[in-house]
C-alpha positions as CSV (number, residue, x, y, z in Angstrom):
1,X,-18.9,1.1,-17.6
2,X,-15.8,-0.3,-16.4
3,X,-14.5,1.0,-12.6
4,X,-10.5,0.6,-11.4
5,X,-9.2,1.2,-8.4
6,X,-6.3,3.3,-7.6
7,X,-5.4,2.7,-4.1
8,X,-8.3,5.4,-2.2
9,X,-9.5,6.4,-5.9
10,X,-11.8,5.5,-8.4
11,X,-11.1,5.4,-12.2
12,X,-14.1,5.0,-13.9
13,X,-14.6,4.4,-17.8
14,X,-17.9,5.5,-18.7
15,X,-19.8,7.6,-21.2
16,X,-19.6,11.5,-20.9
17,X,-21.9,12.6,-18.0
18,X,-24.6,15.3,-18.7
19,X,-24.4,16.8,-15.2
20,X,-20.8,18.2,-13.7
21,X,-20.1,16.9,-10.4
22,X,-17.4,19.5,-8.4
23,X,-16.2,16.4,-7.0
24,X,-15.6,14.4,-10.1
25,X,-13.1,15.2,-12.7
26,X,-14.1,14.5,-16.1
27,X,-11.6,13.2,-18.6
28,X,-12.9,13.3,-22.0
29,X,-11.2,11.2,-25.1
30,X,-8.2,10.7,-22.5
31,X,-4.9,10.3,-24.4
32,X,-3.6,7.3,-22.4
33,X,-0.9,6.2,-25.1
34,X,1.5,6.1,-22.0
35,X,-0.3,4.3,-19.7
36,X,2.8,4.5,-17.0
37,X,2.8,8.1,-16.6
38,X,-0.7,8.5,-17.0
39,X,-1.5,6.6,-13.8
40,X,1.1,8.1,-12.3
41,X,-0.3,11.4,-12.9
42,X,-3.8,10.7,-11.6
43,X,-2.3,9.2,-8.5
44,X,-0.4,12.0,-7.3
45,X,-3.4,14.6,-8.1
46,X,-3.8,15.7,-4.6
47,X,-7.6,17.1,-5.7
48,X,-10.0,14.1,-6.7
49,X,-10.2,11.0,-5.8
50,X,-12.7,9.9,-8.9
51,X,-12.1,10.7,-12.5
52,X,-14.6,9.9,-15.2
53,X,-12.7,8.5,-18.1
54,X,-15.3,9.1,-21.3
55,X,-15.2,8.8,-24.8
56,X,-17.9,7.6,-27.8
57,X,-16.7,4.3,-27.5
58,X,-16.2,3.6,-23.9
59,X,-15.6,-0.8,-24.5
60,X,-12.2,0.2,-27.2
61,X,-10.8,2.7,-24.7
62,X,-10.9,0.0,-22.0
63,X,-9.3,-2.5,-24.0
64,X,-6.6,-0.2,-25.0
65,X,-6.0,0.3,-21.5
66,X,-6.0,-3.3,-20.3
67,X,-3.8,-4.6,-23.3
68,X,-1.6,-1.8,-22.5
69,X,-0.7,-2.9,-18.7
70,X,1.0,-6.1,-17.1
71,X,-1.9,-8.0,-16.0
72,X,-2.1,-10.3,-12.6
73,X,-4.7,-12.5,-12.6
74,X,-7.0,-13.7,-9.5
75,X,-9.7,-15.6,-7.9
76,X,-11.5,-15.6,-4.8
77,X,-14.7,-16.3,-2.2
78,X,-17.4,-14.3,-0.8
79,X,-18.0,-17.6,1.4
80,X,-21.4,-17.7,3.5
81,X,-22.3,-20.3,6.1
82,X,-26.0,-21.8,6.9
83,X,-27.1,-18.8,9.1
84,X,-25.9,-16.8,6.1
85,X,-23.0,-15.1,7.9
86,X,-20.1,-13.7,5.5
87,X,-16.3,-14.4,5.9
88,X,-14.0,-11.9,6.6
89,X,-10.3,-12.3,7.2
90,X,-7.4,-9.9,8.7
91,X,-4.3,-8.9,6.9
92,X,-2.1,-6.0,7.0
93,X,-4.6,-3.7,8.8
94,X,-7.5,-4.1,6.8
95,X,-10.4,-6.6,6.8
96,X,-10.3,-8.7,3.7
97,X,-11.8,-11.2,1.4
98,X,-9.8,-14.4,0.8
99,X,-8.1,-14.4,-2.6
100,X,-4.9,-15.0,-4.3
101,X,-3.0,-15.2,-7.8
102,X,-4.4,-18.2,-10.6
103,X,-1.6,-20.9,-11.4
104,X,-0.8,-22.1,-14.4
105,X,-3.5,-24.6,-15.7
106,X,-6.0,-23.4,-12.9
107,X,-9.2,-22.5,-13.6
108,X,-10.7,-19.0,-12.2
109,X,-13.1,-21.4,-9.7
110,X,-10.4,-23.8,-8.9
111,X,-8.5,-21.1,-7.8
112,X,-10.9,-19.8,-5.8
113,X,-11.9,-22.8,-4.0
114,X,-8.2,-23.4,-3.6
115,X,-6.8,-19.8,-2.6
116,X,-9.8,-20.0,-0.1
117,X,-8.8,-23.2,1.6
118,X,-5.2,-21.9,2.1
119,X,-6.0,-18.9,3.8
120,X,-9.1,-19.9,5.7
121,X,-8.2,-23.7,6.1
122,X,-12.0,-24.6,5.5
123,X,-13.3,-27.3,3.7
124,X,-16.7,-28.1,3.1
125,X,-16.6,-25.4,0.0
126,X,-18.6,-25.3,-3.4
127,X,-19.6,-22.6,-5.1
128,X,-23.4,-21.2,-5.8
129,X,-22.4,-18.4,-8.4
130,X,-19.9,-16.3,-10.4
131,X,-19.8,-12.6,-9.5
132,X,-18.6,-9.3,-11.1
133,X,-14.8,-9.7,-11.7
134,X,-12.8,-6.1,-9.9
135,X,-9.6,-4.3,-10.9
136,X,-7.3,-2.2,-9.1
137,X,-3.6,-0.9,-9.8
138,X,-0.4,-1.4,-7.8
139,X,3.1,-1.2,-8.0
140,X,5.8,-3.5,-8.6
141,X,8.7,-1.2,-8.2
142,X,8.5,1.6,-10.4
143,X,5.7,-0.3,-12.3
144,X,2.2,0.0,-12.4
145,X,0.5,-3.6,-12.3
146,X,-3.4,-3.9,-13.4
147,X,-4.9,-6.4,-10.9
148,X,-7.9,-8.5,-12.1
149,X,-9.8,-10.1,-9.8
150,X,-12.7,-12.8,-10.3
151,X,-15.0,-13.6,-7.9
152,X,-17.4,-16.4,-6.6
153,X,-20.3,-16.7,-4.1
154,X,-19.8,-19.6,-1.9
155,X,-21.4,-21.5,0.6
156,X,-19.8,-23.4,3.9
157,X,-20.3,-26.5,5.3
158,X,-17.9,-27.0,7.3
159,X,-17.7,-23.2,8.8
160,X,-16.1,-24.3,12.2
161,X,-13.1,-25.7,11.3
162,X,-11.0,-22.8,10.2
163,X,-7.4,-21.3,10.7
164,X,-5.7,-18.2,8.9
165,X,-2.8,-18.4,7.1
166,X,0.4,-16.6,9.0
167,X,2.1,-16.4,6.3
168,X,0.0,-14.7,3.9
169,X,-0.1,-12.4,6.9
170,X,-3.4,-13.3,8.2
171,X,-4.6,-12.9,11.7
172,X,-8.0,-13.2,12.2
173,X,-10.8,-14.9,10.6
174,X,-14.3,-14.1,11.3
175,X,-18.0,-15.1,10.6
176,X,-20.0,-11.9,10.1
177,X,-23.4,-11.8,11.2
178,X,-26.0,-11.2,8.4
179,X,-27.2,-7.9,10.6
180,X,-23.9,-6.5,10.9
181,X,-22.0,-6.9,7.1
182,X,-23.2,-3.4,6.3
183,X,-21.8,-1.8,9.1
184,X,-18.1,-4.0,8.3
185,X,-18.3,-2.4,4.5
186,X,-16.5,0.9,5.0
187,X,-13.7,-0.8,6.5
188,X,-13.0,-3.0,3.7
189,X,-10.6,-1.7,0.6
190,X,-12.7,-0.2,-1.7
191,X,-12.6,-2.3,-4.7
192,X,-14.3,-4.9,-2.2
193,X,-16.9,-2.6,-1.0
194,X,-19.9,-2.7,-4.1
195,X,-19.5,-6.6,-4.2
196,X,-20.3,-7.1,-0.8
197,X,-23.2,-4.6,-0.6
198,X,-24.4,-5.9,-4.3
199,X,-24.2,-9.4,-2.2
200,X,-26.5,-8.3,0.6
201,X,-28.7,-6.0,-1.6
């Protein structure tokens, strides 16, 4: 199964479900050959927010999809300190994870590590594990961008000294207490939401 996120919705490749779900629209063998309009179309549905994308062979349709969009590529940090408190930063309206686009030459965890340290200013980083990678689509004028996103668990030694980057339109950083992440999921953006609570779980 492979999950993309269009702004509030949920495109999700999968097999065909046995069960109908009012809530879900089904999509089977999808003919996706313009990719543009397609997106396009599902966005502007005013009556689901998740579509179930389905076919026999679930791993080529995704593929077809990917090679078929401009693709961004980034990296970032779920970044932890020693009382096991998560990182949350700021920008735009919306609490965040620090993250940002790979350079050429950069590595997905050298990105990370470094995307990190520019938005958060910490130092003291090093990272404990790789995570599920997310996807999401955008625009870029009148074109639809597929964003992937790879991700890292991290750990903090230095979780004190810390400042958010202005200019990346950051405004607060915070340290979220292990007892009180849960209740901080729902207002990050949705493509952030499973990896935090698959974090905590």
């Amino acid at each position: 199964m492979y999950k993309v996120f269009l702004r509030h919705k949920e495109l999700i490749f999968a097999d065909c479900p046995e069960l109908a779900d009012p809530k879900v629209k089904v999509i089977q063998d999808p003919k996706i050959s313009d990719i543009q309009d397609f997106i396009t179309q599902l966005d502007r549905d005013p009556e689901y927010d998740k579509y179930i994308l389905c076919t026999d062979d679930v791993e080529k349709m995704f593929i077809h999809f990917y090679m078929s969009m401009k693709i961004v590529t980034a990296a970032g940090g779920l970044v932890r300190n020693e009382e096991n408190d998560l990182l949350m930063i700021f920008r735009r309206n919306h609490w965040d994870l620090p993250k940002g686009k790979i350079d050429t030459g950069e590595t997905e965890d050298q990105t990370a590590i470094r995307e990190v340290e520019e938005e958060t200013g910490l130092r003291g980083l090093s990272i404990s594990n790789r995570l599920a990678a997310t996807f999401h689509v955008y625009t870029i004028g009148q074109e639809w961008i597929l964003k992937e996103t790879h991700w890292f668990s991290m750990t903090c030694s230095k979780p004190n000294d810390y400042k958010p980057q202005a200019e990346e339109g950051i405004t607060e950083i915070r340290w979220i207490d292990e007892q009180r992440i849960e209740e901080m999921i729902p207002q990050l953006y949705p493509s952030l939401q499973k990896l935090v609570i698959d974090l905590i779980a």
